[in-house]
PyMOL commands that place a pseudoatom at each C-alpha (Angstrom):
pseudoatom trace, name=CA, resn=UNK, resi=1, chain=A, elem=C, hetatm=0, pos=[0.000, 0.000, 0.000]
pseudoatom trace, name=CA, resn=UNK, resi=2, chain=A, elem=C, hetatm=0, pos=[1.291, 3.287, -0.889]
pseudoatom trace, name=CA, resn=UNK, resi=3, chain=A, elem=C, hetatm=0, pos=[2.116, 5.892, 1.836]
pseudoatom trace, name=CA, resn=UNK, resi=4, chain=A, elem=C, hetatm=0, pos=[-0.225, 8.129, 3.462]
pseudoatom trace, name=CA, resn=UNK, resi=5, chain=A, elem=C, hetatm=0, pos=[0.588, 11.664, 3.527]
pseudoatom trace, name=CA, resn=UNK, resi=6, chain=A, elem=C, hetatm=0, pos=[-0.252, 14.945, 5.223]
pseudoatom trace, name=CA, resn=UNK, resi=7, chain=A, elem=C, hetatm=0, pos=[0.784, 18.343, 4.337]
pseudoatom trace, name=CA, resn=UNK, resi=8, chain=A, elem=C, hetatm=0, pos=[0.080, 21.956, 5.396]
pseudoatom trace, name=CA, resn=UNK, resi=9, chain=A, elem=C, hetatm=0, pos=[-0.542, 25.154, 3.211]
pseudoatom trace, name=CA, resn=UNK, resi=10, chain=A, elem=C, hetatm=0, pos=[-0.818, 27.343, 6.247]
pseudoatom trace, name=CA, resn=UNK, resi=11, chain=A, elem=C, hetatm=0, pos=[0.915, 28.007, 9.396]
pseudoatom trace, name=CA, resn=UNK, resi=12, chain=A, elem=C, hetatm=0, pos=[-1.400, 26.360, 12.291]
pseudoatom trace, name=CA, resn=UNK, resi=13, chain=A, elem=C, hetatm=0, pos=[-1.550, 29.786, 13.836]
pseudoatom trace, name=CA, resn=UNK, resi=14, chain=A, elem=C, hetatm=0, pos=[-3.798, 30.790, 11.135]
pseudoatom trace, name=CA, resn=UNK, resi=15, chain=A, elem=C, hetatm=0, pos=[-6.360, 27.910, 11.008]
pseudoatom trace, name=CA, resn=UNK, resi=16, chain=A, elem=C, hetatm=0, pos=[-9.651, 28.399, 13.555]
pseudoatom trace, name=CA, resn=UNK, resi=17, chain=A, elem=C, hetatm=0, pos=[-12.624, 26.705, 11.566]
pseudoatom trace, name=CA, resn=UNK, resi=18, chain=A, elem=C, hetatm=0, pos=[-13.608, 22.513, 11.397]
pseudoatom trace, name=CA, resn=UNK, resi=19, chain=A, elem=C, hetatm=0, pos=[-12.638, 20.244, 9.195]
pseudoatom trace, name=CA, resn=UNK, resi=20, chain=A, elem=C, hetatm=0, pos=[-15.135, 17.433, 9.368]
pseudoatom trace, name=CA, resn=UNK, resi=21, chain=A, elem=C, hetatm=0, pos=[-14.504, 14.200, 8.834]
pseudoatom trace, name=CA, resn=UNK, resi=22, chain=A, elem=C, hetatm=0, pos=[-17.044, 11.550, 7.390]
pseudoatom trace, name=CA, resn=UNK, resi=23, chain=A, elem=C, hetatm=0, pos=[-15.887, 8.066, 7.477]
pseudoatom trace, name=CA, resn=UNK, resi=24, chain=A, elem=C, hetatm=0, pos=[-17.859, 4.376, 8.284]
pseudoatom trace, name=CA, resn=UNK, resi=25, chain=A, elem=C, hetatm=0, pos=[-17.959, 1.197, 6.055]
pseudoatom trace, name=CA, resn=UNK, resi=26, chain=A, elem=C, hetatm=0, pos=[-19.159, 0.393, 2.512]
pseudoatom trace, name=CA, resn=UNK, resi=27, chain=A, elem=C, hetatm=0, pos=[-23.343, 0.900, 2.421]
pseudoatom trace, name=CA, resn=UNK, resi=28, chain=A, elem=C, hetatm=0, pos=[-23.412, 3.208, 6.021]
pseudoatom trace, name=CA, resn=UNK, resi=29, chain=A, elem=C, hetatm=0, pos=[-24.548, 6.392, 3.385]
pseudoatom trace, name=CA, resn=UNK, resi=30, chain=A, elem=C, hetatm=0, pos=[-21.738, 8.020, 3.731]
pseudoatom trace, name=CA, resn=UNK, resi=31, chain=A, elem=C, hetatm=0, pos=[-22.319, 9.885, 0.428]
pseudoatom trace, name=CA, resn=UNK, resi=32, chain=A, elem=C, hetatm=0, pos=[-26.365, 10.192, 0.880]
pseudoatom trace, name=CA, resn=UNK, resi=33, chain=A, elem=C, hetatm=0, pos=[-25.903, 11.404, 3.931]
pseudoatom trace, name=CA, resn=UNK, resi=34, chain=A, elem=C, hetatm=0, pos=[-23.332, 14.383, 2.631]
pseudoatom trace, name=CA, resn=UNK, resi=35, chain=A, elem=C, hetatm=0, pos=[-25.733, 14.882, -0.450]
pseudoatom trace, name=CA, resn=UNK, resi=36, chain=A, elem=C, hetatm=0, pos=[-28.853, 15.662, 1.985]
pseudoatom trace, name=CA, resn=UNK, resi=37, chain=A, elem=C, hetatm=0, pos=[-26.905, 17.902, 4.485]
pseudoatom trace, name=CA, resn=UNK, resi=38, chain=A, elem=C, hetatm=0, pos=[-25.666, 19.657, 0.982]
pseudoatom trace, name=CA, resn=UNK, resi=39, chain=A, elem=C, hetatm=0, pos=[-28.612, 20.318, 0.175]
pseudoatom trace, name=CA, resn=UNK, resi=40, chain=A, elem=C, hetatm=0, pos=[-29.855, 21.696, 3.631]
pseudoatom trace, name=CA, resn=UNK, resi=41, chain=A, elem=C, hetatm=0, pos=[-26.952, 23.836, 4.149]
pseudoatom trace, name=CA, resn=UNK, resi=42, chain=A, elem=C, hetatm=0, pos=[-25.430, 24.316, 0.615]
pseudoatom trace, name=CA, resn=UNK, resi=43, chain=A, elem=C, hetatm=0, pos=[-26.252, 27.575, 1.033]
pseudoatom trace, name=CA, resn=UNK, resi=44, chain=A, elem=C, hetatm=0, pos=[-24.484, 28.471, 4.179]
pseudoatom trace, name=CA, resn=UNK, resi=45, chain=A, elem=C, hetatm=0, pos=[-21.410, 30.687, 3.081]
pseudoatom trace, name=CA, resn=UNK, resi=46, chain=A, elem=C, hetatm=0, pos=[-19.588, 29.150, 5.688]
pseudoatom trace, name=CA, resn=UNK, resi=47, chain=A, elem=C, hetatm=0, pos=[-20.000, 25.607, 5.364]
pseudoatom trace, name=CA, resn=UNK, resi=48, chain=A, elem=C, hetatm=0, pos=[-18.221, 24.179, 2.741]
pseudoatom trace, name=CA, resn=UNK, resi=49, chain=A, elem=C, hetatm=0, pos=[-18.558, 20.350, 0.832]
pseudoatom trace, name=CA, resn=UNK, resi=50, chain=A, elem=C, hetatm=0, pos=[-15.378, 19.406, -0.072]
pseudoatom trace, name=CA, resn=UNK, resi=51, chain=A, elem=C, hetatm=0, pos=[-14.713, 17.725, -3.280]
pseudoatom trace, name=CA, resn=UNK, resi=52, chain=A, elem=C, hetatm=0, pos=[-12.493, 15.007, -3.658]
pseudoatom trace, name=CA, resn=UNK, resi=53, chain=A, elem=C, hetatm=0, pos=[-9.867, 13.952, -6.067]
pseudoatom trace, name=CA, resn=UNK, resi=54, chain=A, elem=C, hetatm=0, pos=[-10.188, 10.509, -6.805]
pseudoatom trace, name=CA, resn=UNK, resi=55, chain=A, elem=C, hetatm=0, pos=[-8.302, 8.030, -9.350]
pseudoatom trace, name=CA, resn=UNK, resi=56, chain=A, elem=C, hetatm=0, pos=[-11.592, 7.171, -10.599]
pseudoatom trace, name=CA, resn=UNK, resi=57, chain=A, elem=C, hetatm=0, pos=[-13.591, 7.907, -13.756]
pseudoatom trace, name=CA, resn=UNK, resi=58, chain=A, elem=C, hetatm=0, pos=[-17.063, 9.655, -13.184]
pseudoatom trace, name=CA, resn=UNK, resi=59, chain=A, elem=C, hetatm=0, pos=[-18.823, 7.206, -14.677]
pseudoatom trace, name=CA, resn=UNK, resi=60, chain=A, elem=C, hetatm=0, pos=[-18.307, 5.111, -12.060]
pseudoatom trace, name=CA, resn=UNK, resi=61, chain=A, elem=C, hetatm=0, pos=[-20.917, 6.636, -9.718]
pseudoatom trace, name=CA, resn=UNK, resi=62, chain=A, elem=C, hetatm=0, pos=[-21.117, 7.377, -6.317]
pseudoatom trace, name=CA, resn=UNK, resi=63, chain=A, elem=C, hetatm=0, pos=[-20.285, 10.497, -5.204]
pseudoatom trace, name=CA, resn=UNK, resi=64, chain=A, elem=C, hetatm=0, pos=[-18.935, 13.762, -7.134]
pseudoatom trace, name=CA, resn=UNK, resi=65, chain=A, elem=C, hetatm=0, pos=[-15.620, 14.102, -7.475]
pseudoatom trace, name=CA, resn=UNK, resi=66, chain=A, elem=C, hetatm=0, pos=[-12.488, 15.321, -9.781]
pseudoatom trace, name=CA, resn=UNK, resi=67, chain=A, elem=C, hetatm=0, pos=[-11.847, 12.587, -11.723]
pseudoatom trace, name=CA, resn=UNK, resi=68, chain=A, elem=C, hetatm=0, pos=[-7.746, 12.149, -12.689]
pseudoatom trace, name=CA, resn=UNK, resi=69, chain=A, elem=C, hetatm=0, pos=[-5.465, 9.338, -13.560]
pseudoatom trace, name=CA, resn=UNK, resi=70, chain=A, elem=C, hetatm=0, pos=[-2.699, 8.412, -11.214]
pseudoatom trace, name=CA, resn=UNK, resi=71, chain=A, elem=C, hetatm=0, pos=[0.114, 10.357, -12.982]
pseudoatom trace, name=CA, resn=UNK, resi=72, chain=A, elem=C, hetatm=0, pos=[-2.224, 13.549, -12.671]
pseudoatom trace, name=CA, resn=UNK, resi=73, chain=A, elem=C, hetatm=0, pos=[-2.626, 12.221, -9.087]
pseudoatom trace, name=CA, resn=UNK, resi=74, chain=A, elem=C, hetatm=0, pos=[0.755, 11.774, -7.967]
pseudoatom trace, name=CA, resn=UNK, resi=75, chain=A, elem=C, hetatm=0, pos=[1.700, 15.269, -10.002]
pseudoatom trace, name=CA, resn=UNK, resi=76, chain=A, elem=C, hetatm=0, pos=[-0.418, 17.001, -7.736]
pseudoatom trace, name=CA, resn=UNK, resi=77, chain=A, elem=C, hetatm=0, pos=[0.692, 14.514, -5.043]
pseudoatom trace, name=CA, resn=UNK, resi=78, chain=A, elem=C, hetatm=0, pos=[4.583, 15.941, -5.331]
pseudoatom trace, name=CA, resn=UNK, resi=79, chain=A, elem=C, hetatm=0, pos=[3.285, 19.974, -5.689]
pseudoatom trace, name=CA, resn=UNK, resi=80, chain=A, elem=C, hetatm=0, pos=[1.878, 20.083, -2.239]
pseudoatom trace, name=CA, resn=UNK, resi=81, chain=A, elem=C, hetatm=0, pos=[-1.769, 19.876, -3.489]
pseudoatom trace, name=CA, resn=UNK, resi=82, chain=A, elem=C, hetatm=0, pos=[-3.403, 17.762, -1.414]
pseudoatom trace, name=CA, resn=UNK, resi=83, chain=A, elem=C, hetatm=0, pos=[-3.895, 18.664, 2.562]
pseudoatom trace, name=CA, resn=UNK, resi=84, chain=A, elem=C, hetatm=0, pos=[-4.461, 14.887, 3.115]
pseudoatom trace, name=CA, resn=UNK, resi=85, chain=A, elem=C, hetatm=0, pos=[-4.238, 11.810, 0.369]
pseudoatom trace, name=CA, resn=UNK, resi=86, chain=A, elem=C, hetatm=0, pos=[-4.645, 7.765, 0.920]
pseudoatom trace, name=CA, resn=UNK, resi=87, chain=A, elem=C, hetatm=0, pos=[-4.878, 4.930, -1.268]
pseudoatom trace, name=CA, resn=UNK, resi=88, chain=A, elem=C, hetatm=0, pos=[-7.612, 2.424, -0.535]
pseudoatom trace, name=CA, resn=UNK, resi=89, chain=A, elem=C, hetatm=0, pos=[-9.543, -0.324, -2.754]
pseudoatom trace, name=CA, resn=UNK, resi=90, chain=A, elem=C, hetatm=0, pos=[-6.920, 0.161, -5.561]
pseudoatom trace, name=CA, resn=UNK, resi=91, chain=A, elem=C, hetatm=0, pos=[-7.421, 3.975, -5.777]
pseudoatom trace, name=CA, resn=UNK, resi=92, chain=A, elem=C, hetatm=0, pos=[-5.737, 7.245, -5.094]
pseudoatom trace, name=CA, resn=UNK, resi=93, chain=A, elem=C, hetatm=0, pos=[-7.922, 10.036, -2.758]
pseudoatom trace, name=CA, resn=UNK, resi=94, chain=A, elem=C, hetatm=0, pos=[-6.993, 13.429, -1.798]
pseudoatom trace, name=CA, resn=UNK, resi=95, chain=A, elem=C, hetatm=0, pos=[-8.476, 16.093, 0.073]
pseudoatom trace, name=CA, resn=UNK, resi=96, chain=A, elem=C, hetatm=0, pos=[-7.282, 19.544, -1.934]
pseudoatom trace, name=CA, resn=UNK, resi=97, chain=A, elem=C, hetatm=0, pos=[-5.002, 21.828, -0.003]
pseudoatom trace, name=CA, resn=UNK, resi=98, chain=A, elem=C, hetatm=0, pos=[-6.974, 25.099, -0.406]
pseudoatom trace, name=CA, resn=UNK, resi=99, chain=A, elem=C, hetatm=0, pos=[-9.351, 23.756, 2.519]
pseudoatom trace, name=CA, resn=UNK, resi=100, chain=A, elem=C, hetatm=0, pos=[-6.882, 25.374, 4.268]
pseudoatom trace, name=CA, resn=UNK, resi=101, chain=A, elem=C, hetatm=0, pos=[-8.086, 28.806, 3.174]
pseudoatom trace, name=CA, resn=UNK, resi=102, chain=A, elem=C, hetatm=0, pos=[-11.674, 27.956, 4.179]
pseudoatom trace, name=CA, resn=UNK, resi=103, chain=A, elem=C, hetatm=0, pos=[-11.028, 27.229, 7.524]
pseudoatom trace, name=CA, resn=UNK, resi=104, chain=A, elem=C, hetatm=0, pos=[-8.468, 30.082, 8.304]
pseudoatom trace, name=CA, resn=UNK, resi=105, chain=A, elem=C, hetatm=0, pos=[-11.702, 32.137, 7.927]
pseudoatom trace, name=CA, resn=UNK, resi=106, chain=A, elem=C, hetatm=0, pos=[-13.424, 30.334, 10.567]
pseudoatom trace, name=CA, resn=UNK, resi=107, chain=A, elem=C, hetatm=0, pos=[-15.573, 27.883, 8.523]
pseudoatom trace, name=CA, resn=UNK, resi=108, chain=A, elem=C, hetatm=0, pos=[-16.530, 24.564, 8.633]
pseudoatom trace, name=CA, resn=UNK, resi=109, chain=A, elem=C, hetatm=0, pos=[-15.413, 22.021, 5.732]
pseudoatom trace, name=CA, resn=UNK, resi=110, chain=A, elem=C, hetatm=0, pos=[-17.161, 18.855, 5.383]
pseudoatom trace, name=CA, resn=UNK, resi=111, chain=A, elem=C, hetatm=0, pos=[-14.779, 15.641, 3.496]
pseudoatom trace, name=CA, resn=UNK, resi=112, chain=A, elem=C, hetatm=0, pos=[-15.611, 12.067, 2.733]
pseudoatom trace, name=CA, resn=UNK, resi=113, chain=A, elem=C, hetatm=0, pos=[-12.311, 10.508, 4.675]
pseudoatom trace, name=CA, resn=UNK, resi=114, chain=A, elem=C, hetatm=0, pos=[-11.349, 7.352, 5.512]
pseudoatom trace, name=CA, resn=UNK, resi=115, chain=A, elem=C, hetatm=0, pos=[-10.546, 5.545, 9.190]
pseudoatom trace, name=CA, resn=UNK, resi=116, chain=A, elem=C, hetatm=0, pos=[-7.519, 4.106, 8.430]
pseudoatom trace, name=CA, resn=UNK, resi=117, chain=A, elem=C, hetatm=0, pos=[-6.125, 8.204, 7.416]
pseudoatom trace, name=CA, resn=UNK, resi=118, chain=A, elem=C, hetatm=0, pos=[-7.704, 10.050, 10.350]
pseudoatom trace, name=CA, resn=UNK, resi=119, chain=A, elem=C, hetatm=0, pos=[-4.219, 9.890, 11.871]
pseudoatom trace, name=CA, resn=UNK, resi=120, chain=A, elem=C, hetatm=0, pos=[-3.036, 11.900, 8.681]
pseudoatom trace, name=CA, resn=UNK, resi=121, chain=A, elem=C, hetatm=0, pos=[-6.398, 14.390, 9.048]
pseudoatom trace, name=CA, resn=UNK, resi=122, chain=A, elem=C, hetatm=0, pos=[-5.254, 14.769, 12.583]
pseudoatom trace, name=CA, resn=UNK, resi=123, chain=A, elem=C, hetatm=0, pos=[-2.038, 15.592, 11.659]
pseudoatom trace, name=CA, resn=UNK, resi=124, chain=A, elem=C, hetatm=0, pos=[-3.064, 18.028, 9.063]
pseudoatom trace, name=CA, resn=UNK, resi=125, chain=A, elem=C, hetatm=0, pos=[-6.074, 19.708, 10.791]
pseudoatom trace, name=CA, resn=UNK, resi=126, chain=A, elem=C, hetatm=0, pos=[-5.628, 20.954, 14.476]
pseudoatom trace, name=CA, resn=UNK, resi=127, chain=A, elem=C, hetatm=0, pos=[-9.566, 21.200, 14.825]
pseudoatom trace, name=CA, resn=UNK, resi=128, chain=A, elem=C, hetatm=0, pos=[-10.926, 18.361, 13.620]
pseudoatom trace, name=CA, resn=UNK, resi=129, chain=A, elem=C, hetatm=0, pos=[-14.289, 16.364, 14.254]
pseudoatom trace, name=CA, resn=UNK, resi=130, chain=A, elem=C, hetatm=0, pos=[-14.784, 12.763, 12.792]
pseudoatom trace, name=CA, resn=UNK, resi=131, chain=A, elem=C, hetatm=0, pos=[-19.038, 11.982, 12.056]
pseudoatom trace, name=CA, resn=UNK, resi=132, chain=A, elem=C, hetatm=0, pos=[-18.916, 7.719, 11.895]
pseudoatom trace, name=CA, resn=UNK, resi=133, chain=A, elem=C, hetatm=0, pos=[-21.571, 6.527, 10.110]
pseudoatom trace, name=CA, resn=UNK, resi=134, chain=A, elem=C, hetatm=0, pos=[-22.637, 2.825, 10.550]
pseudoatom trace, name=CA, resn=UNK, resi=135, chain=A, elem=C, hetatm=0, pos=[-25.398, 0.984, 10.102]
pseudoatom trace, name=CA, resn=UNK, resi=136, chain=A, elem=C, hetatm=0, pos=[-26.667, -2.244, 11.465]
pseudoatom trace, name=CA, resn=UNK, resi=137, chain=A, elem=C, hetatm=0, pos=[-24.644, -6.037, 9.803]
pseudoatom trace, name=CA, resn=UNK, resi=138, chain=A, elem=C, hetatm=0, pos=[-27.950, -6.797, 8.509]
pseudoatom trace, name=CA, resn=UNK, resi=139, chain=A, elem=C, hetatm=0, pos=[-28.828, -3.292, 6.580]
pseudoatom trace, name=CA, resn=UNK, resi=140, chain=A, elem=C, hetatm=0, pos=[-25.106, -3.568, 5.512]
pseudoatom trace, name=CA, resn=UNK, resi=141, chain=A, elem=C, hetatm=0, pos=[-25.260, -6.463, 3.881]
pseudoatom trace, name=CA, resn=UNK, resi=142, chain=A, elem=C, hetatm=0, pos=[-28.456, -5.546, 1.898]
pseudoatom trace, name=CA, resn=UNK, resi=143, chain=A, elem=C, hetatm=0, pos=[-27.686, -2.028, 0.832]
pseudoatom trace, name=CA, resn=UNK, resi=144, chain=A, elem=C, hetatm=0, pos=[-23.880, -3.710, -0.898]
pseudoatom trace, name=CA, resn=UNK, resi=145, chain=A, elem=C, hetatm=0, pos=[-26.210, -6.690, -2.524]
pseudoatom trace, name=CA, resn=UNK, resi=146, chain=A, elem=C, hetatm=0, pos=[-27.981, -4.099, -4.089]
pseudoatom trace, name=CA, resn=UNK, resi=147, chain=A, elem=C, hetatm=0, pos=[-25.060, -3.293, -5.657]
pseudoatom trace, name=CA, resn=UNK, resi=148, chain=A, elem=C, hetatm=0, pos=[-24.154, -6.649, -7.575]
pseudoatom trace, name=CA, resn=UNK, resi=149, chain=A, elem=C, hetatm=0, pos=[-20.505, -6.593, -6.968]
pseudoatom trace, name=CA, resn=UNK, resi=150, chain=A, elem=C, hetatm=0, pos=[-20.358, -9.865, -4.267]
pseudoatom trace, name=CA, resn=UNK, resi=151, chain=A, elem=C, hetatm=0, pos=[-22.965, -12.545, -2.818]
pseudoatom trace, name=CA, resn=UNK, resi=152, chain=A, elem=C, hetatm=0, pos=[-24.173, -12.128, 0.296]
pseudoatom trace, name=CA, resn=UNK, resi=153, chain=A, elem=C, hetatm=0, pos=[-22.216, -14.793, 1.891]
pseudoatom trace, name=CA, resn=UNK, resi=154, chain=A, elem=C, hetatm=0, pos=[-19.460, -13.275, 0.662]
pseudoatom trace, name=CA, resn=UNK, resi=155, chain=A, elem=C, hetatm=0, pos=[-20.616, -10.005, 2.327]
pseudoatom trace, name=CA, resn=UNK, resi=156, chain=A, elem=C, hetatm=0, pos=[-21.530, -11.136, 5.654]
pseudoatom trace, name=CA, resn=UNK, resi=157, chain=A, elem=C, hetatm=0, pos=[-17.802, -12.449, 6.417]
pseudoatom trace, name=CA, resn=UNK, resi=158, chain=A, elem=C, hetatm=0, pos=[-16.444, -9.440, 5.361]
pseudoatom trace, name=CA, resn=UNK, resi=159, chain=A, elem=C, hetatm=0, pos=[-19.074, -7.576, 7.818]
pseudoatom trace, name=CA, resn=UNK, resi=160, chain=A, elem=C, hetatm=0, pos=[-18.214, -10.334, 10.696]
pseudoatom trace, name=CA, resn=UNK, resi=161, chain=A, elem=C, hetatm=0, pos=[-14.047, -9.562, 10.316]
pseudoatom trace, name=CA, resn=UNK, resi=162, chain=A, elem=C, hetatm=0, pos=[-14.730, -5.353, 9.995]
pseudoatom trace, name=CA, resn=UNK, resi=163, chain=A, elem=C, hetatm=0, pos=[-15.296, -3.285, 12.810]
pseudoatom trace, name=CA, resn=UNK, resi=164, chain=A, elem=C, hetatm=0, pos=[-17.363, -0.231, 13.481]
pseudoatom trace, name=CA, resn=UNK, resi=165, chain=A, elem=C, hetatm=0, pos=[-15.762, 1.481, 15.501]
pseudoatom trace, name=CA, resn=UNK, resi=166, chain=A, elem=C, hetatm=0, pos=[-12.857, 4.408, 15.165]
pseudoatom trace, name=CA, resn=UNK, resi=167, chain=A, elem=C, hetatm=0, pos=[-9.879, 3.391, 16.607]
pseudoatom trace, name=CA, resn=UNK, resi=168, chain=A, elem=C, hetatm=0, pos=[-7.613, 6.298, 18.049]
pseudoatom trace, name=CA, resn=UNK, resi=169, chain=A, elem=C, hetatm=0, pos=[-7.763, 9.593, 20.056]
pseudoatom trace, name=CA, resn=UNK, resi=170, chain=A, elem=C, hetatm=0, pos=[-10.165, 11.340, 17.674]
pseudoatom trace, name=CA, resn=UNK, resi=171, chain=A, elem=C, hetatm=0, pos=[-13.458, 13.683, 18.791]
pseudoatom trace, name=CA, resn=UNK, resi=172, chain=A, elem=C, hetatm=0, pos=[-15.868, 11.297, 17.398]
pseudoatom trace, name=CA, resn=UNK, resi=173, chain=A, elem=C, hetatm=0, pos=[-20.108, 11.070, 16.741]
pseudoatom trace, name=CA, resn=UNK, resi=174, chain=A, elem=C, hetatm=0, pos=[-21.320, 8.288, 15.607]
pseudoatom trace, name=CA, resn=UNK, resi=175, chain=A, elem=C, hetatm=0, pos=[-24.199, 8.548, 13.485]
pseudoatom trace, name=CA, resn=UNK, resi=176, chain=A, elem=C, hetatm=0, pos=[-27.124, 5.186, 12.966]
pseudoatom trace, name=CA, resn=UNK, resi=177, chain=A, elem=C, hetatm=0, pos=[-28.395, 5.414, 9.592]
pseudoatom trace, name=CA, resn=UNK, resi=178, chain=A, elem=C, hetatm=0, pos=[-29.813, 1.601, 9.792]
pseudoatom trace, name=CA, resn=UNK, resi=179, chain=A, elem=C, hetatm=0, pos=[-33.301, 3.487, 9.545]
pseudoatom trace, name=CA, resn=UNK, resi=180, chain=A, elem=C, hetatm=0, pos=[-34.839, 6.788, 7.643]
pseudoatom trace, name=CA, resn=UNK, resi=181, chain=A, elem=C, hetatm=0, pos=[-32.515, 8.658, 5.667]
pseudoatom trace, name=CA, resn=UNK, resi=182, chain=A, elem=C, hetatm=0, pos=[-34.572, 11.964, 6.539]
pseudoatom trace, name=CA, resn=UNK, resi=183, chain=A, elem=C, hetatm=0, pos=[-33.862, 11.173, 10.512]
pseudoatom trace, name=CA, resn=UNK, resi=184, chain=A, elem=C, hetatm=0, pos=[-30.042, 10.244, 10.110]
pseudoatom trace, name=CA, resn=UNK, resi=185, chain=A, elem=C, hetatm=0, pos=[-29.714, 13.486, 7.599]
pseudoatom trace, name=CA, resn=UNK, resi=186, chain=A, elem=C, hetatm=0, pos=[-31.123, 15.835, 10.185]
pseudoatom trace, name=CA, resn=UNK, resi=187, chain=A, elem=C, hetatm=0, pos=[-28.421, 14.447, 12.790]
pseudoatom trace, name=CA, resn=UNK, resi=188, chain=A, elem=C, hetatm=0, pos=[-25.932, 14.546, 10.370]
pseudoatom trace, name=CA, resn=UNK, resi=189, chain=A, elem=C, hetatm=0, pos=[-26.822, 18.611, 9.588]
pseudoatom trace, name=CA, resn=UNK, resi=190, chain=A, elem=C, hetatm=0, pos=[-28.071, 19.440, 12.840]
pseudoatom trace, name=CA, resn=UNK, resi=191, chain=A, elem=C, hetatm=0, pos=[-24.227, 18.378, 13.980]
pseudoatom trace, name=CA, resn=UNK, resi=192, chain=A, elem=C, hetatm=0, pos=[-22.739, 20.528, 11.616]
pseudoatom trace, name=CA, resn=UNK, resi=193, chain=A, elem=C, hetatm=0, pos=[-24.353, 23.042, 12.685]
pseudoatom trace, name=CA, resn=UNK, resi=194, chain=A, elem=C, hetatm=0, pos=[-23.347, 22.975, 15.742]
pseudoatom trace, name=CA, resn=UNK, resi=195, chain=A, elem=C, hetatm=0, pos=[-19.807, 22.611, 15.052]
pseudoatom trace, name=CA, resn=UNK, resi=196, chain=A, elem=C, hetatm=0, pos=[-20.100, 26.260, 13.098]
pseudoatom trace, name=CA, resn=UNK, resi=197, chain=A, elem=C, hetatm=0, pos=[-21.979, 27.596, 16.535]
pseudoatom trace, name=CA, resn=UNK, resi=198, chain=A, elem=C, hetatm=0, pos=[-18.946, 26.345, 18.445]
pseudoatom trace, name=CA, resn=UNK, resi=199, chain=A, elem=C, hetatm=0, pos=[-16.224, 27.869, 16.575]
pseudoatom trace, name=CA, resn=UNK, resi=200, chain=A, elem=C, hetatm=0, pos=[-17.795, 31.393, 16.430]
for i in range(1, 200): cmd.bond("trace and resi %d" % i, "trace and resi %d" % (i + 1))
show_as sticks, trace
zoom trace
């Protein structure tokens, strides 16, 4: 597995806003989830939706992202332009350094992460807030059989071996989305807007 990394574009001195953190398996709703708290607080000039680069083509669904091949990847990799970058299921993420700018302003920014780089987000983000989003083994398992890529036997020992938790010294709420989207979505906004109340 290649390296993670963290970087800084600012001095720490200068950074006072939230960078949140969404992480939680495969089928929690990670991305719904985002979508429906865009969409309640899109508008908020100070609450910003980070978007992702990802080694991944757009068609390939799921959430919306800058779509580049590794070489453009690791480019921007060695130019400093990623505050936080991972590799995971074969593919390259990064968060884009000019967060930083965002949350020097006091802001809150919102990014689709990953538990096994939270040490990295740590690293790069002095204020930082991790949302986990799980969901119950059983709505798991149906929610990634819906999507056609293994059998359900085959996704059940994966669930049994994976954990839900966050492992680490990290400010963490967890977040149930096992049952309406429209109750876990309101947690999931109501949160961030607390987190913007907080660093006012």
């Amino acid at each position: 597995m290649r390296e993670l990394h963290s970087s800084s574009s600012s001095p720490p001195s200068q950074r006072h806003g939230v960078m949140v953190v969404v992480v939680g398996p495969s089928g929690a709703g990670k991305d719904t989830l985002m979508e429906l708290a865009a969409v309640r607080l899109g508008q908020r000039p100070n609450i910003h939706f980070a978007r992702r680069v990802i080694t991944r083509s757009h068609d390939a669904g799921g959430e919306d992202h800058d779509a580049v091949t590794q070489d453009e990847f690791d480019r921007r990799l060695a130019q400093g332009m990623f505050s936080v970058s991972w590799q995971a299921h074969g593919l390259s993420y990064g968060i884009p350094a000019s967060v930083h700018d965002r949350l020097k302003h006091g802001d809150i920014v919102i990014a689709n992460g990953s538990r096994s780089a939270l040490g990295h987000f740590k690293s790069a983000f002095p204020v930082l807030k991790v949302v986990n989003i799980i969901a119950t083994p059983d709505v798991l398992a149906a929610r990634l059989e819906s999507r056609g890529r293994e059998s359900r036997d085959d996704i059940l020992r994966r669930l049994q071996r994976s954990s839900l938790d966050v492992c680490g010294d990290f400010d963490v709420t967890t977040i149930d989305n096992s049952g309406t989207l429209d109750a876990a979505g309101a947690a999931f906004a109501d949160l961030l807007e607390e987190q913007f109340d907080r660093c006012r």
